[in-house]
Structures are given as C-alpha cells and as structure tokens.
C-alpha positions as CSV (number, residue, x, y, z in Angstrom):
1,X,0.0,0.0,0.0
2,X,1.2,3.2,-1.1
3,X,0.3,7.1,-0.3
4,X,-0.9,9.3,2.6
5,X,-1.4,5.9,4.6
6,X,1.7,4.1,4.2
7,X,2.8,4.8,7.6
8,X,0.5,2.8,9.4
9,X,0.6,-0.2,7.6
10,X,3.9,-1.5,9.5
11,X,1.8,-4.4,12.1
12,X,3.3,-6.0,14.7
13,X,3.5,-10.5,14.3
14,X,0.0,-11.6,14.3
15,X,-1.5,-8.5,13.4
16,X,-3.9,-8.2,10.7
17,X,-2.8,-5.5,7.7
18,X,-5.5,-3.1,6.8
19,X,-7.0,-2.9,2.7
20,X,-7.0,0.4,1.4
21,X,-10.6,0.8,1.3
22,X,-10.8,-0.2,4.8
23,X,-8.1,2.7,5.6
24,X,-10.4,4.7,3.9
25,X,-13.1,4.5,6.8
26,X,-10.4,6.0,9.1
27,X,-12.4,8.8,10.9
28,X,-9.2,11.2,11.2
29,X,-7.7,12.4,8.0
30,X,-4.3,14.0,9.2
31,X,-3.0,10.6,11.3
32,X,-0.2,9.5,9.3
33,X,1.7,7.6,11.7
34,X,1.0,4.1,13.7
35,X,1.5,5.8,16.8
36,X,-1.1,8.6,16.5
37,X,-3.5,5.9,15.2
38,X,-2.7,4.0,18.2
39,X,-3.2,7.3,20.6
40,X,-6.4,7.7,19.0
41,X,-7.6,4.1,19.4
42,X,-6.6,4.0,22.5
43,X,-8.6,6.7,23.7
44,X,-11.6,5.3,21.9
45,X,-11.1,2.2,23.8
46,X,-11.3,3.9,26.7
47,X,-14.5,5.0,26.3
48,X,-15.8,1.8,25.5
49,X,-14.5,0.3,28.6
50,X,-16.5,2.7,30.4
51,X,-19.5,2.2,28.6
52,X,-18.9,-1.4,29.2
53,X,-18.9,-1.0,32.6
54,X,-22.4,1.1,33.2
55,X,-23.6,-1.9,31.4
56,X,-25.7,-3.8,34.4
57,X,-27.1,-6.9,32.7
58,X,-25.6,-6.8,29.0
59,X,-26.5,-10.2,26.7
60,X,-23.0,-10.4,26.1
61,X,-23.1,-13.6,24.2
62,X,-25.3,-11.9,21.6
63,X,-24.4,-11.0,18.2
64,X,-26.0,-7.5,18.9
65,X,-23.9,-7.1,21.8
66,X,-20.4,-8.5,20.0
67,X,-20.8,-5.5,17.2
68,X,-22.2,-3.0,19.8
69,X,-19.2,-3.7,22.0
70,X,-17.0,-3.3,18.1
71,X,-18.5,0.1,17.7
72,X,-18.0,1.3,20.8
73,X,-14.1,0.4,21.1
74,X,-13.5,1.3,17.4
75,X,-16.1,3.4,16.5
76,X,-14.5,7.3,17.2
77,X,-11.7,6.6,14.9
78,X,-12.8,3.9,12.5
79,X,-16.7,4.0,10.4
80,X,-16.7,0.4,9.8
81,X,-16.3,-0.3,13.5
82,X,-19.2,-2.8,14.5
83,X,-19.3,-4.1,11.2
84,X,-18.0,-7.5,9.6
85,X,-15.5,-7.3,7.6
86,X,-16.0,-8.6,3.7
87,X,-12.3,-8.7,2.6
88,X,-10.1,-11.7,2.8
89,X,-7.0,-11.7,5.8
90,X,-4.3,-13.1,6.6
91,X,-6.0,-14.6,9.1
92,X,-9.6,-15.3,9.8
93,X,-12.4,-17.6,8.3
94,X,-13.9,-16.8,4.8
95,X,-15.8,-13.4,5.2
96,X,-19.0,-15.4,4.2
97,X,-18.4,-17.6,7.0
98,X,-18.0,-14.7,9.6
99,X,-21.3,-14.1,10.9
100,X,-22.4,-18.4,10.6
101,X,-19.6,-19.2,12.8
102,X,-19.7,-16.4,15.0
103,X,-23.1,-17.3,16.0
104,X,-22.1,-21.0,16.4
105,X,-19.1,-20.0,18.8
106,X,-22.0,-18.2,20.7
107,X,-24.0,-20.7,21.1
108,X,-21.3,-22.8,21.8
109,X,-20.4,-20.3,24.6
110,X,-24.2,-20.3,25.7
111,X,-23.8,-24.0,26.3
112,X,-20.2,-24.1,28.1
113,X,-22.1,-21.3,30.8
114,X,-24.9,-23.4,31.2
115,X,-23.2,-26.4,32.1
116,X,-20.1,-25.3,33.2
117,X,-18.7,-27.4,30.6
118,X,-15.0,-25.8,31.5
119,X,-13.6,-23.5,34.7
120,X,-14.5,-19.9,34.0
121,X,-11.2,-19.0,33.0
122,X,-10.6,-21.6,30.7
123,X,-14.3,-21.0,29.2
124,X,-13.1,-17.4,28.8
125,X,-9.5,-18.4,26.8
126,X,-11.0,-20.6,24.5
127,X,-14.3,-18.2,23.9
128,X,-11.0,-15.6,23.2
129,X,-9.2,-18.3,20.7
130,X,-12.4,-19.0,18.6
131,X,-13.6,-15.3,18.5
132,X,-9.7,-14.4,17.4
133,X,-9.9,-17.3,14.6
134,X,-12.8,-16.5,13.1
135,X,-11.4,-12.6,13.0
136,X,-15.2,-10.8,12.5
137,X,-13.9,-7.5,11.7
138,X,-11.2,-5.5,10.0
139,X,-9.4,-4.9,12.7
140,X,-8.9,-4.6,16.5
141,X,-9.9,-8.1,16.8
142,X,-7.5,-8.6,20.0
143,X,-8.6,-5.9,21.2
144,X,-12.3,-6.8,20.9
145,X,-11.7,-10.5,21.9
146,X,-9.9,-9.7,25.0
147,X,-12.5,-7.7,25.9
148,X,-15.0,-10.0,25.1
149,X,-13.7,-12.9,26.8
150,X,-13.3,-10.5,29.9
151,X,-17.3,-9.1,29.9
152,X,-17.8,-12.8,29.8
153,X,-15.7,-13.7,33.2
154,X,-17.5,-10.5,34.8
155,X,-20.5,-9.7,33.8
156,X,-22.0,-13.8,33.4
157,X,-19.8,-15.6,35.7
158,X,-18.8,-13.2,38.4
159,X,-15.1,-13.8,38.1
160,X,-12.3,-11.2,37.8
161,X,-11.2,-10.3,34.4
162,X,-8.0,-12.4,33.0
163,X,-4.8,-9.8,32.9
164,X,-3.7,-10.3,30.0
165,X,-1.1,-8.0,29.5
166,X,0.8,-9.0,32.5
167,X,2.4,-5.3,32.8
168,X,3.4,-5.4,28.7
169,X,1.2,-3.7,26.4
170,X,-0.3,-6.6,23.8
171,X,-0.2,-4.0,20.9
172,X,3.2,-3.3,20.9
173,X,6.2,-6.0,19.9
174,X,7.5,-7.4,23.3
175,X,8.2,-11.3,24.8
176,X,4.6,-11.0,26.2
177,X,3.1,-10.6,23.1
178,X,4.9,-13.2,21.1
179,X,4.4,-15.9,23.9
180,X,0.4,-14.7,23.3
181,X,0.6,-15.0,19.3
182,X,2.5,-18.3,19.9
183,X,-0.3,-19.6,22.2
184,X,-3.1,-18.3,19.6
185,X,-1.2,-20.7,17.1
186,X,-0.8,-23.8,19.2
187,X,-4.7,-23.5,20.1
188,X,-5.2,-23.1,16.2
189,X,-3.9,-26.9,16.1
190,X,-6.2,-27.6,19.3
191,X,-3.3,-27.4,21.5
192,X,-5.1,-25.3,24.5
193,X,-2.1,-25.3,27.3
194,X,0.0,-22.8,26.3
195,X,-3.2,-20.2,26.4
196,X,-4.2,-21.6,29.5
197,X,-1.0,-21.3,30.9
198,X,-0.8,-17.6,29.6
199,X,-4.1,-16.6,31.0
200,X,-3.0,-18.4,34.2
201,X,-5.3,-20.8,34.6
C-alpha cells in the first residue's frame, strides 16, 4: 500500500494488515503515523471500557452485543467499527463464514455457561481463541476479543477479568506478546495449554 497511509501499515507479528478501502473509513484524515493511530484508538477504547462497565445486565453472548461492543471500542476513529469485515485476511475464516460461525461459537459459549462445561477462565481463553480465529472485523480483533472474553468472566460468571497484559502492552512488539501469538497458534492446532498457561489458569 502506497500514499498518505503508508505509515500505518507497518503491524506487529500476528496483526492483521489493513486494505486500502478499509483505511479509507479512518475517521481522522491527518493521522499518518501508527502511533497517532494508536493514541487515537486508545482513547476510543477507553471509552468503551466505560461504557462497558455502566452496562448492568448486558447479553454479552449476543451478536448484537459482539458488534455494539466493536462500535463502541472502534467506532471514534474507524466508520466500519461494528461491522463484519468482507475482505479476505491473513488470518480469519472466509468473510462469508463470519457471521455463521460467530453465532455458532456463541452458542457454543451459551452451552459451556450453562453447564459449566470448563472452569470460568478456561471458558473465557477458548471463547477468546475461537472469537480471534474467526477474525469478525477488519481490525482490533485482539482488542475486541480480550474484551469480550473479559465481559464474559464479569458480567455472566462473576469472576475477575483475565490480565492479559501481564504489565506489557499486547499491541506493541515485546516477549509477552509473542508468547500470546505463539499460544493463539498452538490452540489453532487444538493445542489449548500454552493459552491456559498464559491466562493463568
């Protein structure tokens, strides 16, 4: 990708690269570095979080709720936010297959709650791996996942939310981050233990 954009295109390992019509939804016309997008996301994500957290009795394992939460993370900086994404990635199921399997992992989900078919935290990581596989949007996937797998723990279960970053920032290149890319991969091949072991369970 070339032009006023080019900037932001350099992703950390396991990040998913951005088409140029899809960097065409960016909200913000003079960001031209990866840091200032970063800034920017981050302060969207902020918000969200808060929203999140006024919500009293959210149905989390919803579609609804899944792009609501999307939008809210991602949608000050990005217009797609809360909606699936139709190109191909480097990761991520066929974009026809997005919103099938999505509601398949959440009904999967619905059935692990109901009869505590795994320990919460364990529910949580693999809830996490499926909803990173499938890759519903864009981008901010992680992001969204994370956050996903952690409304999960504390707003259905009543358990505390996983620390993920263990004092790194996930975002960013650093040992944390590839020991979380690494366990994203070994899961791929149904190899849970390495997640487990990096959400502590």
């Amino acid at each position: 990708m070339t032009g006023e954009y080019s900037n932001l295109v350099e992703t950390p390992e396991g990040a998913t690269p951005l088409e140029p019509d899809e960097m065409g939804g960016l909200k913000f016309k003079h960001v031209s570095t990866s840091g200032e997008l970063d800034q920017l996301e981050q302060a969207g994500i902020t918000d969200g979080l808060k929203w999140l957290a006024k919500q009293k009795h959210p149905d989390v394992l919803s579609e609804g709720f899944t792009l609501e939460l999307h939008k809210r993370l991602f949608g000050s900086v990005w217009k797609w936010a809360g909606s699936f994404r139709l190109t191909e990635k480097n990761i991520g199921v066929d974009p026809v297959q997005v919103s099938i399997q999505l509601r398949q992992l959440l009904d999967d989900a619905k059935y692990w709650v109901e009869h505590s078919t795994y320990p919460p935290k364990e529910l949580a990581a693999r809830f996490h791996h499926k909803l990173v596989y499938i890759h519903p949007f864009p981008n901010g996937n992680g992001r969204h996942a994370r956050i996903m797998a952690d409304a999960i723990l504390t707003k259905l279960l009543n358990e505390p939310a996983i620390d993920w970053a263990g004092g790194y920032r996930l975002e960013a290149m650093n040992e944390r981050r590839n020991e979380y890319i690494a366990a994203l991969r070994a899961a791929d091949g149904h190899d849970f233990s390495f997640l487990l072991k990096f959400v502590g369970t």
